[in-house]
Structure formats: C-alpha cells, structure tokens
C-alpha positions in Angstrom: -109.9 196.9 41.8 -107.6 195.6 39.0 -110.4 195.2 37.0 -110.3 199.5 37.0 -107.0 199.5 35.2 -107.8 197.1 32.9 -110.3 199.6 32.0 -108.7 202.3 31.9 -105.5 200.7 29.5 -108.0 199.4 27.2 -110.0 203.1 26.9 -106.6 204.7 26.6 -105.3 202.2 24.0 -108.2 200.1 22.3 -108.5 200.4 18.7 -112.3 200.7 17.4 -114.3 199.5 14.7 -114.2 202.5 13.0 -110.5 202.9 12.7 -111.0 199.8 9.7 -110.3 201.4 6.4 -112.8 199.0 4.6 -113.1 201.5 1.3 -109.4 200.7 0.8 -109.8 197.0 0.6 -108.3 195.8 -2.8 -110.4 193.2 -4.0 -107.9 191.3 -6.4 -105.7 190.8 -3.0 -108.6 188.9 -1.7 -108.4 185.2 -2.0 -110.7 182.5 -0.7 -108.8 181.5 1.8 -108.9 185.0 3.5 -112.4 184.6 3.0 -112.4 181.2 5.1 -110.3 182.4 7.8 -112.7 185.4 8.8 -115.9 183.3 8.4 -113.7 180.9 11.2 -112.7 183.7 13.7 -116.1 185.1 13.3 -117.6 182.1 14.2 -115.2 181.6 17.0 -115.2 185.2 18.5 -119.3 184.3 18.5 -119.1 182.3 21.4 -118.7 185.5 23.9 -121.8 185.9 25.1 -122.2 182.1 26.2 -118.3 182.7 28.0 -120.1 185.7 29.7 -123.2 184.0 30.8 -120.8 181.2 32.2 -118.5 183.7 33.9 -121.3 186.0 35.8 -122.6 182.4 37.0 -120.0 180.8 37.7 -118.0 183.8 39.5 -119.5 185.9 42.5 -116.5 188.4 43.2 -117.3 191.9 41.8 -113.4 192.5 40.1 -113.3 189.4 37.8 -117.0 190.1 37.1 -116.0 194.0 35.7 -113.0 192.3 34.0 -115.7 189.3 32.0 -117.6 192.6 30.8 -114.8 194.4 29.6 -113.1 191.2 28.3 -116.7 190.6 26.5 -117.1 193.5 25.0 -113.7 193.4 22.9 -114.7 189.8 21.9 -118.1 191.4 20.2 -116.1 193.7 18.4 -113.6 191.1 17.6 -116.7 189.4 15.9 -118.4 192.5 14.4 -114.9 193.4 12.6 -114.5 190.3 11.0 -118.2 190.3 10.0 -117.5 193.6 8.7 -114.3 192.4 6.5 -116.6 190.2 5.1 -119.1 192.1 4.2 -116.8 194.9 2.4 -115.8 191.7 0.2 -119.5 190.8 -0.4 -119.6 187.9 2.1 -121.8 186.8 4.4 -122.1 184.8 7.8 -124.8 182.9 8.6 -126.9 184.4 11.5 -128.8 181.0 12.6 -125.0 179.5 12.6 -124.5 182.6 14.9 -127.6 182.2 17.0 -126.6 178.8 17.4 -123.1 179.6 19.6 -125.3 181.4 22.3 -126.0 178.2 24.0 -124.1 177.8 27.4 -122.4 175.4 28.4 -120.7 173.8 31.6 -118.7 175.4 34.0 -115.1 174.0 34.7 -114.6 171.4 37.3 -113.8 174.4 39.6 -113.7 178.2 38.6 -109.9 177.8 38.8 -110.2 175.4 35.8 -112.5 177.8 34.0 -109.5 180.5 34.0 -107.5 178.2 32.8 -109.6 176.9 30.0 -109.5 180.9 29.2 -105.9 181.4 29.2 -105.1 178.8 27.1 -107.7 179.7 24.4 -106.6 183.0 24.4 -102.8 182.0 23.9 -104.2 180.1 21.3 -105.9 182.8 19.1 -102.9 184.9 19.9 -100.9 182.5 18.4 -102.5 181.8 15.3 -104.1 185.6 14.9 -100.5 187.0 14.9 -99.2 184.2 12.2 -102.0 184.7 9.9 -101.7 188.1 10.0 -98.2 187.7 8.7 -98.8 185.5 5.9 -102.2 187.4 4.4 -102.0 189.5 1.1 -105.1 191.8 2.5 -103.5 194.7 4.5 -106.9 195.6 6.3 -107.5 191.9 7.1 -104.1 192.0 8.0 -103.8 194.8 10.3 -107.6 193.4 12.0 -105.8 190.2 12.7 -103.1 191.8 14.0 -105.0 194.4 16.5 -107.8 191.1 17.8 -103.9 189.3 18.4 -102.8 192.4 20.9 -106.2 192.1 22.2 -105.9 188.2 22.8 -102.4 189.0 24.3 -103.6 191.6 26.8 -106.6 188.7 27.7 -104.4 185.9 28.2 -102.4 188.6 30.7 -105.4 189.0 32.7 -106.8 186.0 32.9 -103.5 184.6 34.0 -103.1 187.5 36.5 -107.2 186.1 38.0 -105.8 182.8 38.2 -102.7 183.4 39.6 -104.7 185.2 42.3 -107.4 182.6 42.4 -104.4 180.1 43.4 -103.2 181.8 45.7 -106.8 182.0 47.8 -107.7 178.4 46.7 -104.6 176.2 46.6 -107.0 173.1 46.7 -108.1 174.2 42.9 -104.5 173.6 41.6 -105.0 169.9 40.4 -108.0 171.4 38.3 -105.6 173.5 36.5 -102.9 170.7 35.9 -106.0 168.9 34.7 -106.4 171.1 32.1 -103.3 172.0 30.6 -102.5 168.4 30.6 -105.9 168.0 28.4 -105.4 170.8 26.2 -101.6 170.6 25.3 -101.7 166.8 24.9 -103.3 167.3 21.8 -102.0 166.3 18.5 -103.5 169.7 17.2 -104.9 172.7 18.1 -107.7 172.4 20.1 -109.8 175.1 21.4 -112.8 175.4 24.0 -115.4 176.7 21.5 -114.3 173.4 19.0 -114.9 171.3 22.5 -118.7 172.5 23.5 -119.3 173.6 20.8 -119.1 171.3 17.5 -122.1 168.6 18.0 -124.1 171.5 16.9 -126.3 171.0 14.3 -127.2 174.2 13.4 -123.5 174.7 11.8 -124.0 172.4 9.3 -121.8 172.8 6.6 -120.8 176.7 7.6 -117.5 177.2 8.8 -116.4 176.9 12.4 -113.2 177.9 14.4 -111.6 174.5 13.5 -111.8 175.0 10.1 -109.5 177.7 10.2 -107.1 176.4 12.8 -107.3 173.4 9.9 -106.0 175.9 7.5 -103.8 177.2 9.2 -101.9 174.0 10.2 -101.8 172.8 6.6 -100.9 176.3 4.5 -99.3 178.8 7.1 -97.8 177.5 9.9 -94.4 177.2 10.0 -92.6 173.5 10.4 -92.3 172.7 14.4 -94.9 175.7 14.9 -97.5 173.7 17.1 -95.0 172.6 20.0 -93.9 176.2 20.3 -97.7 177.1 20.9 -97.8 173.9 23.6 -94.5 175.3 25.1 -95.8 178.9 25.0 -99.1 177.3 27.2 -96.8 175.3 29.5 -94.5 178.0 30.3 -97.1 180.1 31.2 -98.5 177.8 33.5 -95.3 177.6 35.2 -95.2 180.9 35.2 -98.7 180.7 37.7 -97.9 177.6 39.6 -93.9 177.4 40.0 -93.5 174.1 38.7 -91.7 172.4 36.3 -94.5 171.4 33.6 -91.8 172.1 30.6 -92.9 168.7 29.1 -96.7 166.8 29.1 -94.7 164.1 30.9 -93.8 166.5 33.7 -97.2 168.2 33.7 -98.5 164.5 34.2 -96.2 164.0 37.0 -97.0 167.3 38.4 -100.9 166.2 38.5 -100.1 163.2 40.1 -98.3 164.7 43.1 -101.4 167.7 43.5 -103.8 164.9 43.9 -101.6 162.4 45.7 
C-alpha cells in the first residue's frame, strides 16, 4: 500500500513537538503580528478532524483511508505547536472558537473533487507557511513555520499522487476537478477551504480565523506579483495530474468546457 511508505518517510523524518525549543523564545523579538499569524494557523490547522470525518465517509478504499490518519495526525500537531508558541508568549486560543471548527461539512461534488480541494489547500499553506517563515523576527516560530511548510509540501505530494490515481480509475470525475481549480484560482485572493465552510460560524466571533492571516500576509509580507505565482504553482500542478494545458484560468475554462461537452 502507498499509504505504508508514507508512513514509514514520515516516522523516519517527522519532526515532533518536543523538538520546539520554547525556553529559548526571546520575548522582545515577539511582535503582535507574530502573535496574529499563529492564532490564524491554529485556527486553520483546527479544522482536521472535520477533514477526517469527511474523508473516512466519503472514501471506502483502505490505502487513502491509512493515508487521511496519518495526514490527520500531522495536522493536530501542526495545531498543538502553534498553540504551544502561543502559550510560551502568554497567549491564548479560544477553545469554544476551537470546538466550533469540528463541524462537518459537505463532501465534494465527487471524491475526485474532494482531493482536489485538498491539494490546493495544501499548496496554499505551503506557500504562505514557507514566506512567513522568511520574513518573522522569532526563530522558533520561524523554524515551526518552516517544519508545518515541509509537512504541507509532502501533503500536497500525496494528495496529488491519490488523485492522480483516482483519475486514472474514474476518468468521468475529471470535469469535477477542472471545476475546482477553476473556482479556487479565479480568485482575486487567497482563498482556502476552511475560509469557504467555515466562516458563517458564529462561534468565531471576533477571534481570529485562517483569513485573517492570509489578510496579513497579502498586505505586509508578500512579495509584489506573489499571488499569481501561488495560482501558477496550483495550475501547474494540475497539469501535472491531467496533461492538459490549464497554464491560464482562460485555458482551464476552456479545458472544463471540453470534459463536459
């Protein structure tokens, strides 16, 4: 099963919890923004164990299930590390804010769709986890943002390593897919699953929320031109999976047209 190897790489090379040095955190490097940015991936690393419900529903084959465990458990300790950060610079996040992100939500129009939804949120945090981690003052924040971005990188590999399979056994689920880059990269921003089911809740209230970091990011770290390199990063990879030309949303558009024609 694939989903073996994957779990054998991520024994033989997974950082833990433990390996955070949070008695060498300098206070005065601290700044609120920092402080905004972990409350943001917390809250955004929360929603795992309502991506884990919807997997082991949605998906009946043994290997992807093993894989949505594994992947699962590195997205708690994605959550618990930020949560930790904070708390080593007397912060806190709000558990009923928390409690809230355990709600499920729907499916994908077709498991094919699902994957895809996954590989393009895990580009995503990738993508903005690696940048941050270049432009914070905070070396262990630094050096957690920069272990959960390998860890997105390695997701995104096998999630698009499912789909790619997937595909190939469903062909019919390919307009799906199309679908769903086309939604996703069309945006004007960045815009992430968890921000899409998840931000009518009320329990959030004022507390911060995976867009209110990808907010801050946009304004105060990325670089000039930075979110069309993220959309051609998604589009390439979808390519990548399909063999089609989807360099552009125009041709992605096109590509949809002739899947469903």
């Amino acid at each position: 099963m694939h989903s073996y190897d994957v779990f054998r790489h991520y024994e033989r090379q997974h950082w833990r919890l433990a390996d955070l040095d949070l008695d060498a955190i300098d206070p005065a490097l601290v700044r609120p923004e920092y402080v905004t940015l972990a409350k943001s991936a917390t809250m955004g690393e929360s929603n795992v164990i309502a991506a884990v419900h919807g997997f082991l529903n949605e998906f009946d084959d043994y290997d992807f299930s093993t894989f949505a465990v594994v992947w699962g458990y590195q997205e708690v300790q994605h959550h618990y590390a930020f949560r930790a950060w904070l708390a080593a610079v007397g912060e806190s996040v709000d558990d009923t804010a928390v409690g809230a992100m355990r709600q499920p939500y729907a499916p994908g129009t077709t498991p094919s769709a699902t994957l895809a939804t996954n590989i393009i949120s895990e580009l995503t945090v990738n993508h903005v986890y690696r940048a941050v981690s270049q432009w914070v003052g905070e070396p262990v924040l630094e050096g957690l943002l920069l272990n959960a971005s390998r860890d997105e990188a390695g997701h995104a590999r096998e999630f698009i390593h499912y789909t790619t399979q997937r595909l190939a056994q469903r062909p019919e689920e390919l307009p799906s897919v199309l679908e769903t880059l086309y939604v996703y990269s069309s945006e004007a921003k960045i815009k992430h699953p968890v921000s899409t089911f998840k931000s009518g809740l009320t329990e959030l209230g004022e507390h911060e929320t995976i867009d209110t970091g990808f907010e801050l990011f946009l304004e105060q770290i990325a670089a000039e031109g930075e979110l069309e390199v993220l959309h051609d990063k998604v589009r390439r990879t979808f390519a990548g999976i399909t063999g089609l030309d989807l360099s552009t949303n125009a041709r992605v558009r096109r590509a949809l047209a002739d899947a469903i024609a």
